[in-house]
C-alpha positions as protocol buffer text, in pm:
chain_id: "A"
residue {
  index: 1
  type: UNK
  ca { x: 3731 y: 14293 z: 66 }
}
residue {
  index: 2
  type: UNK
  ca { x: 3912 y: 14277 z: 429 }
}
residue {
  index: 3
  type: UNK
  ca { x: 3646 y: 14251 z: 733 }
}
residue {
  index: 4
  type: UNK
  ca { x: 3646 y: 14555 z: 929 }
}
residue {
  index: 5
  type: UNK
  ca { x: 3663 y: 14536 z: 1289 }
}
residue {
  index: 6
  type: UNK
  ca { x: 3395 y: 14348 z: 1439 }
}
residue {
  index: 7
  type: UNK
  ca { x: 3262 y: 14360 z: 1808 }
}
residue {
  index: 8
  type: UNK
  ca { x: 2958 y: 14177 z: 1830 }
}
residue {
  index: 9
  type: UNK
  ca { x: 2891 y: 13921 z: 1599 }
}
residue {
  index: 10
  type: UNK
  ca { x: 2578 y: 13699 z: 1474 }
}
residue {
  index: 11
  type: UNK
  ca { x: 2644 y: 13375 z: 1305 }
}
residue {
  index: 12
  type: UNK
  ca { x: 2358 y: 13086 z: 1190 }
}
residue {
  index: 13
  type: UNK
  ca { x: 2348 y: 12856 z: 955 }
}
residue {
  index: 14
  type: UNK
  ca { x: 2133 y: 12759 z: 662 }
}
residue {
  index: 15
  type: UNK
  ca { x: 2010 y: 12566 z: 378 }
}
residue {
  index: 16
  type: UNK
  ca { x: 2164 y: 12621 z: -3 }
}
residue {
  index: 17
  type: UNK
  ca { x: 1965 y: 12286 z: -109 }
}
residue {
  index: 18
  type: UNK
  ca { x: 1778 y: 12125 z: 234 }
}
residue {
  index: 19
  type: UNK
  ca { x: 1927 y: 11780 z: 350 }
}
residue {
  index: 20
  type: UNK
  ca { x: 2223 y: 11845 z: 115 }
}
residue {
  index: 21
  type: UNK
  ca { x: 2441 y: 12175 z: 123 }
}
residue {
  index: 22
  type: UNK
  ca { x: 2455 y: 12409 z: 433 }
}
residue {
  index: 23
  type: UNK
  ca { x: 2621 y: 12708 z: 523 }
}
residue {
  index: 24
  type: UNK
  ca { x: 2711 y: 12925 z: 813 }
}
residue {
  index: 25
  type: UNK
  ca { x: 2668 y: 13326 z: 763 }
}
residue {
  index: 26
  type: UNK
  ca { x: 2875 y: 13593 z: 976 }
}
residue {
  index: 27
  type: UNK
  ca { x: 2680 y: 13917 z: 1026 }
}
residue {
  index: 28
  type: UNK
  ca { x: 2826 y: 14252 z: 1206 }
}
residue {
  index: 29
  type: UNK
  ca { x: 2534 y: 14280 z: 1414 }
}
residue {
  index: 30
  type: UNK
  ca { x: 2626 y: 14663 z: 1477 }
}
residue {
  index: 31
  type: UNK
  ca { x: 2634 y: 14712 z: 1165 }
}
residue {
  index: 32
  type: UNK
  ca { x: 2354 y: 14551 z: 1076 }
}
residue {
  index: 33
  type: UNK
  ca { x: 2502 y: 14387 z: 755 }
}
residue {
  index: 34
  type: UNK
  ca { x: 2647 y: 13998 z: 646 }
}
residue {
  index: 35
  type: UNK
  ca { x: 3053 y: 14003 z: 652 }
}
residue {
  index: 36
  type: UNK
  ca { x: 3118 y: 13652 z: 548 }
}
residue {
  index: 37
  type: UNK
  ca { x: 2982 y: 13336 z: 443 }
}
residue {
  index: 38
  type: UNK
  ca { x: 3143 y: 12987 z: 552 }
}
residue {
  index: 39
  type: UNK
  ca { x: 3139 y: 12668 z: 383 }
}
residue {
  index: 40
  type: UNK
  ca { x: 2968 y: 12393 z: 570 }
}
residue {
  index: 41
  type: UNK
  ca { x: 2823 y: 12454 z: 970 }
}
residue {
  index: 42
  type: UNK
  ca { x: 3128 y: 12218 z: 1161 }
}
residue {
  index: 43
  type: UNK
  ca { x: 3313 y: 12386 z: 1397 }
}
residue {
  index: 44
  type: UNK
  ca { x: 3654 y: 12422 z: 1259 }
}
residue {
  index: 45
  type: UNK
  ca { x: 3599 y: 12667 z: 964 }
}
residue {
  index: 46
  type: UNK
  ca { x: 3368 y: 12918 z: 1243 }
}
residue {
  index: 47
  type: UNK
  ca { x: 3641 y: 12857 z: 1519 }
}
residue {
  index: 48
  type: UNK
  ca { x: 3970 y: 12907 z: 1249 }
}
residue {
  index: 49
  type: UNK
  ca { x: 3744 y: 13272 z: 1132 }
}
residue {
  index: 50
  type: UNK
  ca { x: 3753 y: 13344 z: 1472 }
}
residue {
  index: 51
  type: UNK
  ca { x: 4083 y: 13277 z: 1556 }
}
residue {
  index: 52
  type: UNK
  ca { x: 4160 y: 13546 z: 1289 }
}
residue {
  index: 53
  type: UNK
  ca { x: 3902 y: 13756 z: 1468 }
}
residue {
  index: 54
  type: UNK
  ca { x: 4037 y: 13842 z: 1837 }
}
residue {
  index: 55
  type: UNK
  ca { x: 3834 y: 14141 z: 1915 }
}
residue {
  index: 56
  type: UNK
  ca { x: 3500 y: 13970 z: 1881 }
}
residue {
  index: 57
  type: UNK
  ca { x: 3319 y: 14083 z: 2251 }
}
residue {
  index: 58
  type: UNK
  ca { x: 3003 y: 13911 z: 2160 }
}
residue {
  index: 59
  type: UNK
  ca { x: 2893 y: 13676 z: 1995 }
}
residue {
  index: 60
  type: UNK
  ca { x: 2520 y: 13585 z: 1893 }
}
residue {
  index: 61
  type: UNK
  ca { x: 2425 y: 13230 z: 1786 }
}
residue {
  index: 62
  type: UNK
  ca { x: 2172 y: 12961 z: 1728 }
}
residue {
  index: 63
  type: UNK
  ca { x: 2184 y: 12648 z: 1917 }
}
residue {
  index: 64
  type: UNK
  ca { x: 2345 y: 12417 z: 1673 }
}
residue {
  index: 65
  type: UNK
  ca { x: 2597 y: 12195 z: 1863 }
}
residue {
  index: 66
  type: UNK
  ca { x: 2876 y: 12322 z: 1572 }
}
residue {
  index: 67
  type: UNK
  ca { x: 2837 y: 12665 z: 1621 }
}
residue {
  index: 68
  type: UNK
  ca { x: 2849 y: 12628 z: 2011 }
}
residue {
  index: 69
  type: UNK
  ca { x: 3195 y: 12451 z: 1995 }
}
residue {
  index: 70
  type: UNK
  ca { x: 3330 y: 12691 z: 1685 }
}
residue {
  index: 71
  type: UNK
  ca { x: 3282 y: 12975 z: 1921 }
}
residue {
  index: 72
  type: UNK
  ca { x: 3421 y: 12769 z: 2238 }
}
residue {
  index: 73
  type: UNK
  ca { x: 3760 y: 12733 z: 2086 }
}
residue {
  index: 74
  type: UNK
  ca { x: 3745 y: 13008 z: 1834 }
}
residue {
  index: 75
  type: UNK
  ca { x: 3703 y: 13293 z: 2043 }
}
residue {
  index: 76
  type: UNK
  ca { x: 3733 y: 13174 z: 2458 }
}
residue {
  index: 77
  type: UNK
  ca { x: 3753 y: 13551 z: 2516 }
}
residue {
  index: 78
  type: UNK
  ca { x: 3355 y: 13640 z: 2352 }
}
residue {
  index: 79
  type: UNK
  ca { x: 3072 y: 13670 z: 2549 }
}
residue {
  index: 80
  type: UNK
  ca { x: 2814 y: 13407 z: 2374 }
}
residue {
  index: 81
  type: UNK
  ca { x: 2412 y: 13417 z: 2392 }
}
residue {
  index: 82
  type: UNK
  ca { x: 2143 y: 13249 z: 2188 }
}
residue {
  index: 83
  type: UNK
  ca { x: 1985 y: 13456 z: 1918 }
}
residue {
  index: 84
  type: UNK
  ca { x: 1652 y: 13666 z: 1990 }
}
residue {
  index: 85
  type: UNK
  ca { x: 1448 y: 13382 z: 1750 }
}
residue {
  index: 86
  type: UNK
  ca { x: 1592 y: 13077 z: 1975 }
}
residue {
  index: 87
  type: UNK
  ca { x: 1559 y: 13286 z: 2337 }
}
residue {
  index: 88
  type: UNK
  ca { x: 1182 y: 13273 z: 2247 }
}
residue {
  index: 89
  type: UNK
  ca { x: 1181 y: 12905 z: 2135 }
}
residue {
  index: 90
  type: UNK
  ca { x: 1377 y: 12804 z: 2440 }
}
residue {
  index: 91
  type: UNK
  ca { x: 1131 y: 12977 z: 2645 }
}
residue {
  index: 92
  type: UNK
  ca { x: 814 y: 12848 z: 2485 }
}
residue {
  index: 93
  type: UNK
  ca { x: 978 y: 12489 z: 2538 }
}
residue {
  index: 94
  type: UNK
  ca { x: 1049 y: 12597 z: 2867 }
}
residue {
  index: 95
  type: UNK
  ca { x: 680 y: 12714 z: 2980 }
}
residue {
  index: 96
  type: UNK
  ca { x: 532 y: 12475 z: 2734 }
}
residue {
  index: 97
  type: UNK
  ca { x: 506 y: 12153 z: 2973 }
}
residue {
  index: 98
  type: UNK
  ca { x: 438 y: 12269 z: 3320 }
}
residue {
  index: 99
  type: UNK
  ca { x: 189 y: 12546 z: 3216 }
}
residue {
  index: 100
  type: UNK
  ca { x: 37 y: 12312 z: 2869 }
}
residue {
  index: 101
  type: UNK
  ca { x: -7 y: 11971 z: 3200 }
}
residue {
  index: 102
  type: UNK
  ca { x: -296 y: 11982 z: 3406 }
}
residue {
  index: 103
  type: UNK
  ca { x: -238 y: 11981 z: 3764 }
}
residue {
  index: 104
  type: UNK
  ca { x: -427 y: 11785 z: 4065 }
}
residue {
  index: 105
  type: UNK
  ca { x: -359 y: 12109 z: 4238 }
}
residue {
  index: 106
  type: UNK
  ca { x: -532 y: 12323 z: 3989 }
}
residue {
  index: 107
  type: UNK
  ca { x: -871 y: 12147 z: 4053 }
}
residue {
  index: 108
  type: UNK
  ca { x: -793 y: 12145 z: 4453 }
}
residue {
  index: 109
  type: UNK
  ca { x: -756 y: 12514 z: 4399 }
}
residue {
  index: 110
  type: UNK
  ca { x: -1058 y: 12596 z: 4220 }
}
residue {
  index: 111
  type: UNK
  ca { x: -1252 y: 12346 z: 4415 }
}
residue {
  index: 112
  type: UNK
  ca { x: -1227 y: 12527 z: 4742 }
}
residue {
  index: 113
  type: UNK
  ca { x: -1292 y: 12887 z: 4646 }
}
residue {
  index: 114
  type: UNK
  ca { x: -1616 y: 12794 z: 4440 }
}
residue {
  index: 115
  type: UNK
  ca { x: -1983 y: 12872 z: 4636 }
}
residue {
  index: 116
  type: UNK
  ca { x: -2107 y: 12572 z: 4734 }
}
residue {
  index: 117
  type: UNK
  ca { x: -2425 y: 12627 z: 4518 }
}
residue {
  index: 118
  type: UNK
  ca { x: -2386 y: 12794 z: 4119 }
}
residue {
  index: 119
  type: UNK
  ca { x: -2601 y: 13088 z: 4098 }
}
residue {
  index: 120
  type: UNK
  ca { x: -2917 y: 13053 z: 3866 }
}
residue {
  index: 121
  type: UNK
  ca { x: -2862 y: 12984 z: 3483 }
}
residue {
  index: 122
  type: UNK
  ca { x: -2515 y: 12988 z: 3499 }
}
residue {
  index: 123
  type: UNK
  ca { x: -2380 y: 12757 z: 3254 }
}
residue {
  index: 124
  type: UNK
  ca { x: -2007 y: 12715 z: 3361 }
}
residue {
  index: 125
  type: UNK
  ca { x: -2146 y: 12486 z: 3611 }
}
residue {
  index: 126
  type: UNK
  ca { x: -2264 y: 12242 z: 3392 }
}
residue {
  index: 127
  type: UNK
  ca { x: -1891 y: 12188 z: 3322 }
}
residue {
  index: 128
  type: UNK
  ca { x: -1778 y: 11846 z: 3501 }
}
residue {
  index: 129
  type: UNK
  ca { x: -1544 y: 11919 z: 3792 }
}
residue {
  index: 130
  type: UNK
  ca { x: -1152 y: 11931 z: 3693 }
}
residue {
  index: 131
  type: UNK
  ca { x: -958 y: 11584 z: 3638 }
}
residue {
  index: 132
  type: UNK
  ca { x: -707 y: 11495 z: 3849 }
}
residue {
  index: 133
  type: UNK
  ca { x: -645 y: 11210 z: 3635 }
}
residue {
  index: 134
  type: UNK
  ca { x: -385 y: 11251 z: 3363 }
}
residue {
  index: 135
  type: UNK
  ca { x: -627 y: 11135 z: 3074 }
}
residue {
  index: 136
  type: UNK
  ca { x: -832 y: 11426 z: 3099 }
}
residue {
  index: 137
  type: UNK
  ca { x: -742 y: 11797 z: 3041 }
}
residue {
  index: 138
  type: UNK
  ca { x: -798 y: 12062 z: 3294 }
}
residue {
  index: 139
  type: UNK
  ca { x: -1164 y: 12145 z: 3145 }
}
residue {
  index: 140
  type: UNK
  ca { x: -1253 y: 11750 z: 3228 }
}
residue {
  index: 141
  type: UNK
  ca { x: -1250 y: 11670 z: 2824 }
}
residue {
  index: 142
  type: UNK
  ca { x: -1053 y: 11408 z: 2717 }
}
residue {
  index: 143
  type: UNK
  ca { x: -720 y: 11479 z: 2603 }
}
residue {
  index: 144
  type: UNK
  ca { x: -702 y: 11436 z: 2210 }
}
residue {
  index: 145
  type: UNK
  ca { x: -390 y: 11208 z: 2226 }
}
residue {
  index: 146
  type: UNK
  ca { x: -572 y: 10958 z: 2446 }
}
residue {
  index: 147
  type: UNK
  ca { x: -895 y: 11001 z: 2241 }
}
residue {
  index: 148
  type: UNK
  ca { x: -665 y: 10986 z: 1947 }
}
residue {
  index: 149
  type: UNK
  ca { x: -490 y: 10627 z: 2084 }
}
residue {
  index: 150
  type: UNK
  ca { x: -805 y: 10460 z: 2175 }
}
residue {
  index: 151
  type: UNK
  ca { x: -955 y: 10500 z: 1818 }
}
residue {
  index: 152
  type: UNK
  ca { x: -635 y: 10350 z: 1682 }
}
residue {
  index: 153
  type: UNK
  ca { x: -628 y: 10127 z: 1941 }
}
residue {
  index: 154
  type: UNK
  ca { x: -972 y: 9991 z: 1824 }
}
residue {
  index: 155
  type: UNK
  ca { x: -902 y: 9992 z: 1471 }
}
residue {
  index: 156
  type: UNK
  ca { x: -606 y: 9756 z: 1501 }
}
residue {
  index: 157
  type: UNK
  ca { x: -810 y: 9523 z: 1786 }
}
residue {
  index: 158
  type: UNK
  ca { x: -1104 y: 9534 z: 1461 }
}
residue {
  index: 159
  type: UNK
  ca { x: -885 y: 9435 z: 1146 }
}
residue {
  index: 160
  type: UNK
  ca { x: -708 y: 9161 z: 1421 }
}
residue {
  index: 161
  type: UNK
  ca { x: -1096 y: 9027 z: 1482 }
}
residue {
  index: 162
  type: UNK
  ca { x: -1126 y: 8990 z: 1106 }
}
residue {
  index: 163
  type: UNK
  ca { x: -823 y: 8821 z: 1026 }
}
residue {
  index: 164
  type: UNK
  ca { x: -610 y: 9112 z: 897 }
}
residue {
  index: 165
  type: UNK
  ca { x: -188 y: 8997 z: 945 }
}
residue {
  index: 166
  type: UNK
  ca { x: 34 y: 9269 z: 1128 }
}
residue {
  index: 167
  type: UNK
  ca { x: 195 y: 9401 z: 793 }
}
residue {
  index: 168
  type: UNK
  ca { x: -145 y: 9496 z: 638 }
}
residue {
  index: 169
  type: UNK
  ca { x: -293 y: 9645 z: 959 }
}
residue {
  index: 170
  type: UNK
  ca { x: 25 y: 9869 z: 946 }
}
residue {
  index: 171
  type: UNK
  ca { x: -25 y: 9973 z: 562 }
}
residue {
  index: 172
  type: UNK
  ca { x: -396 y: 10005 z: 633 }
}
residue {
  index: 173
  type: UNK
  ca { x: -316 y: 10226 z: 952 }
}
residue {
  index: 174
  type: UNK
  ca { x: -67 y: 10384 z: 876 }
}
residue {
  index: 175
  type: UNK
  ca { x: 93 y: 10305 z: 1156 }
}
residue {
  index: 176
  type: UNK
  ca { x: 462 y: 10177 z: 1282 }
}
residue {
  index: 177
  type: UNK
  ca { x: 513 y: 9800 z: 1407 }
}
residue {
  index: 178
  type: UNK
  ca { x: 569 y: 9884 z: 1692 }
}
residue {
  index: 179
  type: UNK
  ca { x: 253 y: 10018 z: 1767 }
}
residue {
  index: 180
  type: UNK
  ca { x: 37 y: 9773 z: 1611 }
}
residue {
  index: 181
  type: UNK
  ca { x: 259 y: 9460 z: 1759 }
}
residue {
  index: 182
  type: UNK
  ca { x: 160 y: 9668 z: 2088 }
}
residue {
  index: 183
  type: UNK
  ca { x: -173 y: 9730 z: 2072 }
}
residue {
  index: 184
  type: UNK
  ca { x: -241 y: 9388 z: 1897 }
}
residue {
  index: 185
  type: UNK
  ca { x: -123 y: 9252 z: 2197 }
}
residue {
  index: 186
  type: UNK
  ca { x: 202 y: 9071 z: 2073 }
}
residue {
  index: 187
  type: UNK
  ca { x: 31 y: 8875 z: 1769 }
}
């Protein structure tokens, strides 16, 4: 069945069988319907489609590496933008570290418009006064990786003390050599 004309296109890629066989589907976003399905997700067969394809405007895409060159050589003339589903992951990786960190400045901040004395019975200021160390979070807790690394930390230090070799601390643990050589100190 010959492709009609298409002005704005969609293309992803997915799993037939994970880790094994992919494939890379073309969808007529206008239309709102799949016009083709590609072997593989390399570059060549997407950027040889659109070669065929000249009157492709724009053209929607994940953020696979393939894809991106496919539609670099395959169609120079297109107008290309992430797909709606990766716009919100880059964004959430985006706002994710400077807004997830707590900041020195965020304590400073609060610090200086607070009343000098906490009104009677209230308990928010039993809460201990922000961190501007980089172990705690921004509610003074400790963070649950550092909590996390000093219990492993103390496990390994343990099973050293009673004579446990590096290979069995990592089966016991669970954890890489790396880590255990580390925390052990080098032994």
């Amino acid at each position: 069945m010959p492709v009609e004309q298409v002005r704005v296109l969609g293309v992803d890629d997915f799993a037939m069988r994970r880790g094994d066989s992919y494939s890379t589907i073309l969808v007529d976003l206008e239309r709102r319907r799949p016009i083709d399905v590609l072997p593989g997700r390399e570059a060549e067969p997407l950027a040889a489609w659109l070669a065929d394809h000249p009157e492709v405007e724009i053209m929607c895409r994940g953020r696979g590496g393939a894809s991106a060159e496919g539609a670099r050589t395959g169609a120079p003339q297109a107008t290309r933008t992430a797909d709606g589903r990766h716009l919100w992951k880059n964004l959430g990786e985006a706002v994710e570290k400077p807004v997830g960190a707590p900041h020195a400045c965020t304590g400073t901040a609060f610090a200086n418009t607070l009343p000098a004395t906490p009104p009677p019975g209230d308990d928010i200021w039993q809460l201990p006064p922000p961190a501007t160390g980089s172990t705690l979070d921004v509610c003074g807790r400790e963070r649950r990786l550092v909590a996390r690394t000093k219990e492993r930390y103390a496990a390994v230090r343990q099973l050293l003390d009673h004579g446990s070799s590096l290979e069995g601390i990592c089966r016991t643990l669970r954890l890489d050599r790396s880590t255990v050589r580390r925390f052990g100190c080098g032994t």
